[in-house]
N, C-alpha and C positions, 0 to 999 in steps of 0.2 A: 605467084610469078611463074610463066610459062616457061617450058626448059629452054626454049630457044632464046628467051630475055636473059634467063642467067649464064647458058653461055659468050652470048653478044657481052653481058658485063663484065666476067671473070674475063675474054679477053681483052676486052677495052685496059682494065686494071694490071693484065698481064703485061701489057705492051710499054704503058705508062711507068710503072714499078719499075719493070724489071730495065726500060733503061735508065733509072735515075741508080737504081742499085748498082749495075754495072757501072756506067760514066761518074758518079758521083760517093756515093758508099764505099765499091770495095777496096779500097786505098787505106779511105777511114779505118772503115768496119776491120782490115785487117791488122792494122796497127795497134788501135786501141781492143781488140778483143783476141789477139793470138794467142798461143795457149796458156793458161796460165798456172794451170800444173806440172809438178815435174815428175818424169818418171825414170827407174833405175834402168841405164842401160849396159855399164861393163867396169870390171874394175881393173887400175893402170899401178903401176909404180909411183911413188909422190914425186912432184917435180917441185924447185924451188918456188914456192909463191904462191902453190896451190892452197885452198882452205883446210885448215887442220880438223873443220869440223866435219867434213867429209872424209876421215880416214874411215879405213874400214878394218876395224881392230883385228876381227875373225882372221883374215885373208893374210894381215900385217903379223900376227903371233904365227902362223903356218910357217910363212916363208922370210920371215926374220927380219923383215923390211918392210917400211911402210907404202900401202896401198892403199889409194883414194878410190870411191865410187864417184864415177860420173853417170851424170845423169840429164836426158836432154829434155826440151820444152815437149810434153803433150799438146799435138797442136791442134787436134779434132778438138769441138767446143759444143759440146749441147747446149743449145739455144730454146728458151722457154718464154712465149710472149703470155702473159698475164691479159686477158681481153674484158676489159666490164662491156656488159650488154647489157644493163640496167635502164630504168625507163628512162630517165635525163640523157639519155645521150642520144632522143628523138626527138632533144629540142633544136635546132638553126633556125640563125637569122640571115645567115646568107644563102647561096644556092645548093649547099647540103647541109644535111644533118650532121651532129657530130659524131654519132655512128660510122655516117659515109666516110667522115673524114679518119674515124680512128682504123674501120679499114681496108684506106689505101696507105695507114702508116704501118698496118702490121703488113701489107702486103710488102712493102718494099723490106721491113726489115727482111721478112720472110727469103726476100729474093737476095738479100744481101748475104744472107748465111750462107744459104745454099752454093752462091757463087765459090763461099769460102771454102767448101767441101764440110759444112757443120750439120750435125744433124740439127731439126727443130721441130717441138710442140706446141700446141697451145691450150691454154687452160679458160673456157669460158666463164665467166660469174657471171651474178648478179647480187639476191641476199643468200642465192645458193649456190652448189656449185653444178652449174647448167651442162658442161662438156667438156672430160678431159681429151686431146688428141695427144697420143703418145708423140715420143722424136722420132724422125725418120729423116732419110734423106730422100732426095729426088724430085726432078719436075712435077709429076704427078700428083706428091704427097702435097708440094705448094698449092697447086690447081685445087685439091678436095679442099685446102684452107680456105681459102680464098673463097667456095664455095658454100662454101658454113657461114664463114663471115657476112656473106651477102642475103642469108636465106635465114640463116637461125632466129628461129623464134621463141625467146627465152618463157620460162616460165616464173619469174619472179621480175618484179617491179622494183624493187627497195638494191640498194647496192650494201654488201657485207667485206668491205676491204679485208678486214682483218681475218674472214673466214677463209679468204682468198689466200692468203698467206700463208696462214698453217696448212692448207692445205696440200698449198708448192710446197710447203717444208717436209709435211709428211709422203708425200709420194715420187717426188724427184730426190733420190739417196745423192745420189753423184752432184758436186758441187756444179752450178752451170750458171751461165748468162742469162740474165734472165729481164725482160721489156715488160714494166705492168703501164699499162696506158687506160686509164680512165679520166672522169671528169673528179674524180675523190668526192664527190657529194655525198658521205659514207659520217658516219659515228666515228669515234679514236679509232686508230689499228696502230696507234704507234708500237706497243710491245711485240704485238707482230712483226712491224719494221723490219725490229731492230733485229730480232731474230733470223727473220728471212735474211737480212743483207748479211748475218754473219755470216751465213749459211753457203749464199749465192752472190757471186755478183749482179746484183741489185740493180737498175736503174728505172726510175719513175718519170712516165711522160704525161703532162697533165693539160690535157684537151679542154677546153675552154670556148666559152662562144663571147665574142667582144657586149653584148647587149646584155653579159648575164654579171658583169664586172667593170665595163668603163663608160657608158651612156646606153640608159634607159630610155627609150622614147616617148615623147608623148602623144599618148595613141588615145587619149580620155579616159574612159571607163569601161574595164575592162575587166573580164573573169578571169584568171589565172588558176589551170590548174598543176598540182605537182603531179608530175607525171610519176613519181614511185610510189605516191601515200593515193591518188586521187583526189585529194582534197580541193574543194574547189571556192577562190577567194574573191570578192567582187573588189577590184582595185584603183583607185582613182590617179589615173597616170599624170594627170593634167596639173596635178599640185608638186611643185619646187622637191617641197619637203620631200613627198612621198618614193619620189623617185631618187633625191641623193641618200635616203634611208634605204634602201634596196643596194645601190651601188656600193653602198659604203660597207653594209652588212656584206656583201660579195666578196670586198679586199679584205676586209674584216677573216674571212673564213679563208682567203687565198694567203695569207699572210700565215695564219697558224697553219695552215699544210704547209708550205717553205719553213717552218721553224719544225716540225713534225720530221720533216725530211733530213734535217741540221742534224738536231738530236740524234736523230737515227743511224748518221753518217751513210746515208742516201744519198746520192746524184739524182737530182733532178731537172727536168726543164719543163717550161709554160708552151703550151704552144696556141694560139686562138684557130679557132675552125673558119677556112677558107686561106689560113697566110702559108706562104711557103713555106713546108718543114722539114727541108732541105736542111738551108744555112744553120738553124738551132741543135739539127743534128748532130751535124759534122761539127759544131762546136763543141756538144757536148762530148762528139768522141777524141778532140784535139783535147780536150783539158782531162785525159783522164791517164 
């Protein structure tokens, strides 16, 4: 891709993002994600009604009287978007791929932080881990995402959820917010999950193409390859069966990632490549 294609795109995505994050997002985004740690800021005399568990015994034995620590919200939020680049996500049935479409969802989160004054990173996979970007704030640092997003060419094909996991675990210390958006076309990662969400506020966005889970077409006979294994399958589309056995096998596997996510006491939401993913958003940040 020529530089002046990837500028022309990074601002096409700028323009588009950044006002759905301002007009739409940061209302949300600030509601459901302000700070959620607390930190110590001064200690007061106890007043009637205050929490007894915040006395502050040290302070109260000194001066003979009880003294509460108050403590207000941390409001800064490190923001960590989880990004699969794995080969399934170069599959669409409509006018992008689900690549494109996952993003223009991390670009808007992106843009959403930042309005908030949060720092953000992101962490690429696939069955490895392809590119950690540390957190930072600033236009700029959004721009070189968004950059990456549109240009990285991963070196792995297979997708390792759960490698992905431990790995936010092990290199983000600091508890933070954290968006993994893939298609989950992955092995188990649920002990991962569970661990990561204890860890992090958690939330899983799961990118989906409608041809790959609610109607198969009938296109005859056809090769099918998977794009993470290469394998390649000669597929008779035109038979009933062969295509509600594929769909079914889909809900089949989209069913146990939503119970994968229960267990785990994960948030998650579906979203199909090409529907607006706005409205599923901002639901998901009203319910949280």
């Amino acid at each position: 891709m020529e530089t002046s294609d990837i500028i022309k795109k990074v601002r096409k995505i700028e323009i588009k993002t950044r006002g759905l994050s301002t007009h739409l997002f940061a209302g949300e985004y600030h509601s459901a994600f302000k700070g959620r740690g607390m930190s110590f800021s001064e200690v007061r005399e106890y007043q009637y009604g205050d929490d007894i568990r915040n006395i502050d015994w040290n302070v109260t034995a000194r001066f003979d009287k009880p003294y509460i620590k108050v403590f207000e919200e941390e409001r800064e939020l490190t923001v960590i978007i989880l990004v699969d680049v794995s080969g399934s996500l170069d599959f669409g049935s409509e006018e992008t791929t689900k690549r494109d479409f996952v993003t223009e969802i991390a670009a808007c989160l992106s843009f959403s932080a930042i309005s908030n004054n949060d720092k953000i990173g992101v962490i690429f996979f696939s069955d490895i881990i392809e590119k950690f970007i540390p957190p930072k704030k600033g236009r700029q640092h959004i721009l070189r995402i968004i950059r990456e997003l549109l240009t990285f060419e991963p070196q792995g094909k297979g997708t390792n959820a759960a490698m992905a996991l431990q790995y936010l675990t092990s290199v983000i210390k600091k508890r933070s917010t954290v968006f993994m958006i893939s298609d989950f076309v992955c092995p188990d990662f649920s002990d991962a999950l569970r661990i990561a969400g204890h860890k992090h506020d958690l939330l899983a966005l799961n990118v989906y193409d409608r041809r790959e889970t609610e109607e198969f077409p009938n296109v005859g006979l056809i090769y099918m390859q998977d794009a993470e294994t290469g394998r390649k399958m000669l597929v008779d589309t035109s038979s009933r069966t062969v295509r509600d056995n594929i769909v079914k096998a889909a809900r089949e596997r989209r069913e146990k990632l939503e119970n994968t996510f229960l267990r785990a006491g994960v948030q998650d939401v579906a979203i199909a490549n090409g529907d607006d993913y706005v409205k599923p958003l901002i639901k998901l940040f009203k319910s949280r």
